[in-house]
N, C-alpha and C positions, 0 to 999 in steps of 0.2 A: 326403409325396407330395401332388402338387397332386389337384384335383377335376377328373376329366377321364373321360371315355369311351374302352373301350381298342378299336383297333381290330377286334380277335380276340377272341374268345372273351365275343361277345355272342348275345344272341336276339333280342330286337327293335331297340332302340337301342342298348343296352349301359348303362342309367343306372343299372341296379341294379346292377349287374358292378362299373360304375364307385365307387358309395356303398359300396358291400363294401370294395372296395381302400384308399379313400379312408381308413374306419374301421378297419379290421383284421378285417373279417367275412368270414363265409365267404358266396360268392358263391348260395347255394344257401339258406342261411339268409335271405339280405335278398330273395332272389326270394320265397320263403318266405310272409315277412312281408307283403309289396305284395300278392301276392295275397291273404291271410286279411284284408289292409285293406279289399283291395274288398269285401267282403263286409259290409262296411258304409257305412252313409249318410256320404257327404263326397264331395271335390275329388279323391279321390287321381288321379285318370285324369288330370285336368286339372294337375296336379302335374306328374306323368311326363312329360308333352308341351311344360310347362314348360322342365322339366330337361333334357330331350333337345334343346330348341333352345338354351340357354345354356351346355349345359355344352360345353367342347370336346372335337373326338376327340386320344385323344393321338398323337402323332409316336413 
């Protein structure tokens, strides 16, 4: 499965929905994760914003 953003069954952009799928994760788990990341010092925000504009939505 490519790397892509699913139309449905997103919350803000879908890029975590999307990395779930991508890896075989559960969608709830990598939200999960992103959030307990902010929670510390780094980029992650700026990541995400990254991601959501390069990744595509899927067809």
């Amino acid at each position: 499965m490519n790397l892509s953003r699913p139309q449905h069954d997103k919350w803000i952009a879908g890029v975590c929905s999307g990395l779930a799928a991508r890896f075989g994760l559960s969608k709830g788990l990598v939200r999960f994760l992103f959030i307990l990341s902010c929670l510390l010092p780094g980029t992650q925000v700026i990541v995400y914003i990254v991601l959501w504009i390069l990744m595509p939505k899927s067809s």
